[in-house]
C-alpha positions in Angstrom: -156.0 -110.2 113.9 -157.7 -110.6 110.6 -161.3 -109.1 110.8 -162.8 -111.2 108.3 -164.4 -115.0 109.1 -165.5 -115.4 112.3 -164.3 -114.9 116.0 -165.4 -116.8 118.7 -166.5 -114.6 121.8 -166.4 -115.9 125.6 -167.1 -113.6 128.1 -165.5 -113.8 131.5 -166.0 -112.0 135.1 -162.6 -110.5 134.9 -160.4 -113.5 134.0 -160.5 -113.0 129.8 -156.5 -112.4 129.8 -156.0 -115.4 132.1 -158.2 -117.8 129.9 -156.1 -116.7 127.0 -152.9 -117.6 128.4 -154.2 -120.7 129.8 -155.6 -121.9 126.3 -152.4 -120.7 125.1 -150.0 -123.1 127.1 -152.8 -125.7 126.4 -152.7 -125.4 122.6 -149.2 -124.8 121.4 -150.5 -123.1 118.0 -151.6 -119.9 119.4 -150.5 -116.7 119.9 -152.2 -113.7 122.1 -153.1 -110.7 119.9 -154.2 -107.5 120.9 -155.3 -106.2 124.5 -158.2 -103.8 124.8 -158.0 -101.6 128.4 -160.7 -99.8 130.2 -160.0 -96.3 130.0 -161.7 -93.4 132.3 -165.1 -93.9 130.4 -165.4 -96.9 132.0 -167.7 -98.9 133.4 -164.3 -101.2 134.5 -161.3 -100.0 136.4 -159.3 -97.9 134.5 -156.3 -99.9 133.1 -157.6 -103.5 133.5 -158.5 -105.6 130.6 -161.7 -105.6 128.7 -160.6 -107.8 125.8 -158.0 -109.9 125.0 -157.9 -111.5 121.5 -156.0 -115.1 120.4 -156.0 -117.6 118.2 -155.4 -121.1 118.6 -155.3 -123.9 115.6 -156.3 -121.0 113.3 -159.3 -120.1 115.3 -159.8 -116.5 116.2 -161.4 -116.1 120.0 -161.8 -113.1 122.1 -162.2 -113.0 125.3 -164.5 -110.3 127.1 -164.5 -109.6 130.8 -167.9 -109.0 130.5 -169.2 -109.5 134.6 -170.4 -111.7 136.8 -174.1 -112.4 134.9 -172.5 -114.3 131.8 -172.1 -117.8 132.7 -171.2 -120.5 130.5 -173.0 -123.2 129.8 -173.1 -126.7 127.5 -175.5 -125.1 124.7 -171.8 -123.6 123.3 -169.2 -125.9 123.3 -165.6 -127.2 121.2 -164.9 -130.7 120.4 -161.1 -131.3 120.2 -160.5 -134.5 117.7 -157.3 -136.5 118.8 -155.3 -138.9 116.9 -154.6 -141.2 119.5 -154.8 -142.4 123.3 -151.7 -139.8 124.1 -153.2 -136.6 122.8 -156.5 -137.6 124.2 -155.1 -138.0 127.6 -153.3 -134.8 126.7 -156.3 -132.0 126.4 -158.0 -134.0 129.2 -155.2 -133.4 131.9 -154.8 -129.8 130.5 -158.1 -128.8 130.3 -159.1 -130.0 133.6 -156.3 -128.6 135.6 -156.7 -126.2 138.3 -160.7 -126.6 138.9 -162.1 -128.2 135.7 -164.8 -131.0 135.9 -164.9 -134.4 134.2 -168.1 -135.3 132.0 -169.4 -137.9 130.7 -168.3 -139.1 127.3 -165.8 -137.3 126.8 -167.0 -134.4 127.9 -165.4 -132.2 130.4 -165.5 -128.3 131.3 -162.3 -126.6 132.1 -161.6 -124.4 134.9 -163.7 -121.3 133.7 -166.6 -123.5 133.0 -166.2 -124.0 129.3 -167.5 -127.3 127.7 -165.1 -129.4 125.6 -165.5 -132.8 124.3 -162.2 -134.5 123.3 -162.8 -137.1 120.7 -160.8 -139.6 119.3 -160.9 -138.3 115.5 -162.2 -142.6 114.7 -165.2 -142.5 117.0 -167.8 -141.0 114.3 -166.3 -144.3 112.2 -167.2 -146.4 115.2 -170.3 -145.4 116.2 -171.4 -145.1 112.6 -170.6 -148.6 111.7 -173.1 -149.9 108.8 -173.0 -152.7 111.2 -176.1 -151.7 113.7 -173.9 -154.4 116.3 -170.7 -153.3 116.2 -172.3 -149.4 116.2 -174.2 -150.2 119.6 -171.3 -151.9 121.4 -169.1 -148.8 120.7 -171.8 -146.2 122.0 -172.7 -148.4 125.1 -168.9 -148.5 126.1 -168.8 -144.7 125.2 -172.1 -144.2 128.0 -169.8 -145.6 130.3 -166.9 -143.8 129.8 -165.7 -140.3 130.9 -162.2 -139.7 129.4 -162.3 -141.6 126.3 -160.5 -145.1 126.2 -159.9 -145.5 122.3 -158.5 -149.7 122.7 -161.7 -150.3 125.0 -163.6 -148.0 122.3 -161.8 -150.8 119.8 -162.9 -154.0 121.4 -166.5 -153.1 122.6 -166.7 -152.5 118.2 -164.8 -155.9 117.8 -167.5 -157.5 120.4 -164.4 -158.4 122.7 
């Protein structure tokens, strides 16, 4: 793993290698890097994982099993921009999988209690229409949304 730029760092109450390999099979440019082990020094089991580093869509991310006091919350958070209605439905299954939580619009946290928002990549156009209108009719459909419906997001902009 390169050591210049940045890193994200999540921390985790024993699960860091498991995140990985779940945000591995969700994004399918990744790869796992290195695997840090406790060793007799401690303070973890001897042999278990204390970090695991990846990278998915270029972005570098280790993962720290750091105890059961870290918790995450919405204050840090990744927005995933989709090109269409398939990939959006696509990181919304994934990511909520096996325990995760649907938000509202478009938000949603995943399994380890990680925040995404998955975007269609036109909604900043929509709801940033010159038009104030056509701007308010896409964020009022958007309040009422949780997985994002990009034709509704369409005709609440047309006014249909």
């Amino acid at each position: 793993m390169v050591t210049k730029g940045f890193t994200t760092s999540l921390w985790f109450d024993g699960q860091a290698e498991e995140a990985a390999d779940f945000y591995l099979s969700v994004f399918k440019d990744g790869e796992k890097g290195r695997i840090g082990r406790y060793t007799d020094a401690g303070p973890g089991e001897p042999g278990s994982v204390l970090a695991v580093e990846w990278t998915v869509n270029g972005q570098r991310f280790v993962g720290i099993n750091g105890g059961p006091q870290f918790h995450f919350d919405e204050a840090i958070s990744f927005q995933i921009h989709c090109d269409d209605q398939d990939e959006v439905d696509y990181y919304w299954d994934k990511l909520t999988e096996g325990g995760g939580e649907h938000g509202d619009c478009g938000w949603l946290k995943d399994r380890f209690g990680l925040s995404w928002q998955v975007v269609p990549a036109e909604l900043i156009g929509l709801i940033s229409d010159p038009d104030a209108g056509k701007a308010a009719r896409t964020t009022q459909a958007m309040l009422g949304m949780k997985k994002l419906d990009i034709a509704a997001l369409r005709r609440a902009h047309e006014g249909a």
